[in-house]
C-alpha positions in Angstrom: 262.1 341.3 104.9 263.0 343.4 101.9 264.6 341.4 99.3 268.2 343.7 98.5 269.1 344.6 94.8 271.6 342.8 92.9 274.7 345.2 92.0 275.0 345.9 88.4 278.8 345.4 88.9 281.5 344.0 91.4 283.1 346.4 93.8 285.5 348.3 92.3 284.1 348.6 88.7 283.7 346.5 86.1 286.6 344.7 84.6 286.3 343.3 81.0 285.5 339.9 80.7 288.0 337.3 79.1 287.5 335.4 76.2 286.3 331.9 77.2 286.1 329.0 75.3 282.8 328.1 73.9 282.4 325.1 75.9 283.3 327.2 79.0 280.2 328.0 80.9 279.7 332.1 80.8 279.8 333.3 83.7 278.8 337.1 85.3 281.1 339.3 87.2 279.7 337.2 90.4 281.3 334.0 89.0 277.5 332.9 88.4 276.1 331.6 85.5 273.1 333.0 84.4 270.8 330.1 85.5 272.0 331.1 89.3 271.5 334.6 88.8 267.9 334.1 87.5 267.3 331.7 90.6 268.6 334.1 93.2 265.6 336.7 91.4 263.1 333.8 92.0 263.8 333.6 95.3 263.9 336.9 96.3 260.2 337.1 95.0 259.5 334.1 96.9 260.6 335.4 100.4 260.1 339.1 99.9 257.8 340.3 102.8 254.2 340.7 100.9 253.4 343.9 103.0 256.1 345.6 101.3 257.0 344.0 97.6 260.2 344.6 95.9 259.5 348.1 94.1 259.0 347.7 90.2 261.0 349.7 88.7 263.7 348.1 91.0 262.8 344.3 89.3 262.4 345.6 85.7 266.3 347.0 86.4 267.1 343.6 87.8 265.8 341.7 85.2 266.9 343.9 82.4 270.4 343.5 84.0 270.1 339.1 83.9 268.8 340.4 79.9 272.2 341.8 79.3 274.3 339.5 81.2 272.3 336.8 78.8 273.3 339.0 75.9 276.9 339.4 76.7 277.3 335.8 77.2 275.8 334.6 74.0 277.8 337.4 71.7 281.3 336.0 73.6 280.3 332.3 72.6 279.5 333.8 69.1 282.6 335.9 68.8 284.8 332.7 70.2 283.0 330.8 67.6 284.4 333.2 64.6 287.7 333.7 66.1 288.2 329.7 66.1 286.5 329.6 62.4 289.2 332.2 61.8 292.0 330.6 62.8 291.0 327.2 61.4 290.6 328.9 57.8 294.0 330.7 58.2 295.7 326.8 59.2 294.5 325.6 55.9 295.9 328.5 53.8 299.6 326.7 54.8 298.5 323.5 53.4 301.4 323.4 50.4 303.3 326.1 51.5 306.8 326.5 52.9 307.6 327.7 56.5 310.1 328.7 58.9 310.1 328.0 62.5 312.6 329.4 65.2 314.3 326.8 66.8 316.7 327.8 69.3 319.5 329.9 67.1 318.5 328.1 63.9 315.7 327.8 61.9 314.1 325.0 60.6 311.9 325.4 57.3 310.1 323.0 56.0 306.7 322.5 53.6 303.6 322.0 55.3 301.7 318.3 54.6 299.1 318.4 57.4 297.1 320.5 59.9 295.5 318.4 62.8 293.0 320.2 65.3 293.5 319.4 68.8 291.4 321.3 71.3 290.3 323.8 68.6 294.3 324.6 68.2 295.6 324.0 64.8 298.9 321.8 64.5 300.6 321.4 61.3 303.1 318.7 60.3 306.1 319.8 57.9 308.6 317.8 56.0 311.9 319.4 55.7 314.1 319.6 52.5 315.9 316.1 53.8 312.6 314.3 54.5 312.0 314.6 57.7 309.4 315.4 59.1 308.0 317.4 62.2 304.8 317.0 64.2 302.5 319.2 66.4 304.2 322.0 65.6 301.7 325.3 66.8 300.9 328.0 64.1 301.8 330.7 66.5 305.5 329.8 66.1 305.8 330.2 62.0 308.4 333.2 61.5 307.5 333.0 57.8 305.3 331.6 55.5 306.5 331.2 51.7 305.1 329.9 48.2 305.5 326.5 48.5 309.6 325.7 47.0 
């Protein structure tokens, strides 16, 4: 028995891959990791009929294919990696400064005293111009950002 290439890419073409968290496990377009994928190559050597061995130019391409899955995977873990550093450095450019968030038909402004990291998601706390102060509030709903007043 003839072991059966590997497709390159699912049926249909190849959709881009999302971005994952870094603690996410990477996986291929089969919903594999690359641990599985290199398995399924093992045992395709291991079972291939010895009278009739998987052509080598058809296991070069299927291992230079597992090379470039690995190689995708590891530059989306890298890229998440600067895109949280990003993000983490922008949160503590509002330390001091005074913002505006939407809430409902008014707005609520207020300076910003803290930035806590939960998940990787930067919160700030704000106090307003009477003292009081707001919690947890996501950086993604600042309207404006102003020298601290």
């Amino acid at each position: 028995m003839q072991a059966s290439p590997i497709p390159a890419t699912p049926p249909g073409g190849a959709a881009p891959a999302p971005v994952r968290p870094a603690q996410d496990t990477a996986t291929t377009a089969f919903g594999l990791s690359f641990e599985s994928l290199l398995k399924i190559i093992l045992t395709q050597l291991t079972y291939q009929d010895p009278l009739k061995p998987m052509d080598n130019f058809q296991f070069v391409s299927q291992l230079a294919q597992f090379s470039q899955i690995q190689l995708g995977q590891t530059t989306n873990d890298r890229l998440q990696s600067m895109v949280t550093a990003q993000a983490n450095l922008q949160a503590a450019g509002l330390l001091g400064r005074t913002v505006d968030i939407p809430a409902g038909a008014a707005t609520i402004s207020g300076k910003v005293m803290s930035i806590v990291f939960q998940n990787g998601d930067p919160r700030i706390t704000i106090e307003t111009a009477d003292k009081q102060t707001i919690s947890n509030i996501s950086i993604g709903s600042i309207s404006q950002i102003r020298q601290g007043e």
